[in-house]
Structure formats: C-alpha cells, structure tokens
N, C-alpha and C positions, 0 to 999 in steps of 0.2 A: 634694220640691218640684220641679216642672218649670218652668225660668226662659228667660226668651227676653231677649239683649242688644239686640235688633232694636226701633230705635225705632216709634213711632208716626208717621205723617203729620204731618209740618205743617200748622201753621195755615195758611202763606204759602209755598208751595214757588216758590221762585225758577224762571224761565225758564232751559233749557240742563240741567239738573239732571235729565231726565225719569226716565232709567234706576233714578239713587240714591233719590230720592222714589217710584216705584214700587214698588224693593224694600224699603223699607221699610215702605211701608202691608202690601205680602203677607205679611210675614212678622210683621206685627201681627196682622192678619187669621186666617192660621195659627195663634199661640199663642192669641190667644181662643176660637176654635173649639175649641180642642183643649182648653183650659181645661174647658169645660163638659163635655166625651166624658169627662175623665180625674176628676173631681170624685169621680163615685160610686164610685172603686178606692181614693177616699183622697188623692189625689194634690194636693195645692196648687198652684197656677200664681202667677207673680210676672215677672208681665213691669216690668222697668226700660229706663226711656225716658231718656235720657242724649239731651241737647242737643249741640250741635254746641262739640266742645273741639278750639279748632284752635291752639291754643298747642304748640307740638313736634310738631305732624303735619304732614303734606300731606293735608287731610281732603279736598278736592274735586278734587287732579290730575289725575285719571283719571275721574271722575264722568258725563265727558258728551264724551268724544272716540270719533266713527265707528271702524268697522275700511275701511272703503270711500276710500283713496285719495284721488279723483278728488271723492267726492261732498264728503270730509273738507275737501280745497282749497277748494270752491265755498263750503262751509256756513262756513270759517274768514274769503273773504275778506268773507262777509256779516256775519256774527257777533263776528267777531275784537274789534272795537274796543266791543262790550258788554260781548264775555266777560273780556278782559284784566285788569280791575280787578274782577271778580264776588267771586272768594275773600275777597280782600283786604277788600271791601267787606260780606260776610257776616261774616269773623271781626274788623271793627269792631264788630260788634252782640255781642259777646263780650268780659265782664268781661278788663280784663285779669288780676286776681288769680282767673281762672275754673282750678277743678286737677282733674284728670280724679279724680283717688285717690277724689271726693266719690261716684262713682259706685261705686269698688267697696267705699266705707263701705256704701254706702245697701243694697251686696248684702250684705255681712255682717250686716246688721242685719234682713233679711227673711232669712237663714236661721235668726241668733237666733232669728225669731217662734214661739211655739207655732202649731204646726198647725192648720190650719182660721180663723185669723187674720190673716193678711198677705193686706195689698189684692193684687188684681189688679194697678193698677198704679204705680209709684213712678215719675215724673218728677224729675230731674235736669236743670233746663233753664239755666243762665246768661243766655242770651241771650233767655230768655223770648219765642217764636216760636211761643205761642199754641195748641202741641201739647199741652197739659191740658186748655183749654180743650175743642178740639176731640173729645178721647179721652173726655172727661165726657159731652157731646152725645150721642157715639156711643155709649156704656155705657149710659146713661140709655135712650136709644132702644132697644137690644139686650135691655136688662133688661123693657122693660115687653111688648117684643113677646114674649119667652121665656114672661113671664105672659097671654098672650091666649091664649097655644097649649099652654098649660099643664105648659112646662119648666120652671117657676119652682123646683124641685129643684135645677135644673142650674146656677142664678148662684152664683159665687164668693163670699168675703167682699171687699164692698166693691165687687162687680159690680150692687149693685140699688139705686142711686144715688134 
C-alpha cells in the first residue's frame, strides 16, 4: 500500500495561508497520479486527508510568514490586524473533543483492508471544510476523463465515483 498523509485542498482556503494550501493540493495531486502509474504492479494507494487538528499543535505558525525582512514588515503592518486572530479563528471551527489518534485509527484500518479494496481516499475532517466534498468533484471528474481516453484500467477502488 502506498499512503500519502498529505491532505487534499480545501474547500475554503483561508487568505495569508497560500504556501500551506498549495502544498497540499501538490502533494494530493502527486499521490493520485502516482496511484493510477502504481495500480498495474499491485500496488494500492490510500491517501488520508486529515483536517485541520489544532488542539496541542501550532498547526498555522509558520504557514505564511516571508523570508524577505523589509517586504515581511510592509506585508505585517498591512496584514497584521487580519492575521492576528486567523489561527485562533480557524481552530474555532474545530470540535473541541476533535483527537488527532482518529486519524491514525482511520490508517490502521486501511492497512487492515484486503488488497485491492480500500478507497483511494479516507477524510478525517472535524471541522468539516468541505475537502470531501471537493475531492468527490475531482475524482468523479478524473475517473470519467480516465474513461474517454480509455485508462479506465488505471481507477483505483473507489476512484470511479
């Protein structure tokens, strides 16, 4: 089984966040692609999309601050009084009895799976930010183009929505 802990995009990617919302679509982007190349060796994919667990972390501190000084001061004294409360105001939207462990149930439970059987992909979302949602749209979309061009071999179990 090849797993990626790399979420999927949000539904609503917050402003100021550009860097962390980018690397996460890539590296969704990445394990799909690579899902479909690794199929025909046997290989299962099982990307888990785990929501945003900010209870004992600092999940956003470093997210979206410059390396550039000069430009960091200008962008702070424009931005500052949006950004101050950003965190704070994302991990409201987050159960407080929200427990990370639920995420690495959800992996033990996709390596349980027999082979050839576990979805593509397992959301773990507390704050429900609409990243199912959007990752269905895209699978769906992914799956039927795969079948026009006639990789329809290539979809996963539970990639041809």
């Amino acid at each position: 089984m090849c797993g990626s802990a790399a979420p999927a995009p949000a539904a609503v990617a917050p402003p100021f966040l550009a860097p962390y919302f980018a690397a996460k679509a890539a590296m969704d982007a990445l394990a799909v692609s690579y899902a479909a190349e690794v199929l025909p060796f046997g290989i299962d994919t099982a990307i888990v999309v785990p929501g945003a667990f900010t209870t004992g972390t600092n999940h956003f501190a470093n997210a979206g601050t410059p390396a550039d000084i000069d430009r960091a001061e200008a962008y702070d004294q424009r931005h500052r009084p949006l950004m101050d409360d950003l965190g704070k105001r994302l991990a409201a939207l987050t159960p407080s009895d929200a427990d990370a462990t639920e995420v690495a149930e959800a992996v033990a439970r996709l390596v349980a799976m027999k082979h050839g059987t576990r979805p593509l992909r397992t959301h773990i979302d507390p704050s429900r930010d609409g990243s199912e949602v959007v990752s269905a749209v895209a699978d769906r979309l992914r799956a039927d183009f795969f079948r026009r061009i006639g990789l329809d071999s290539l979809l996963t179990a539970g990639s041809s929505l």
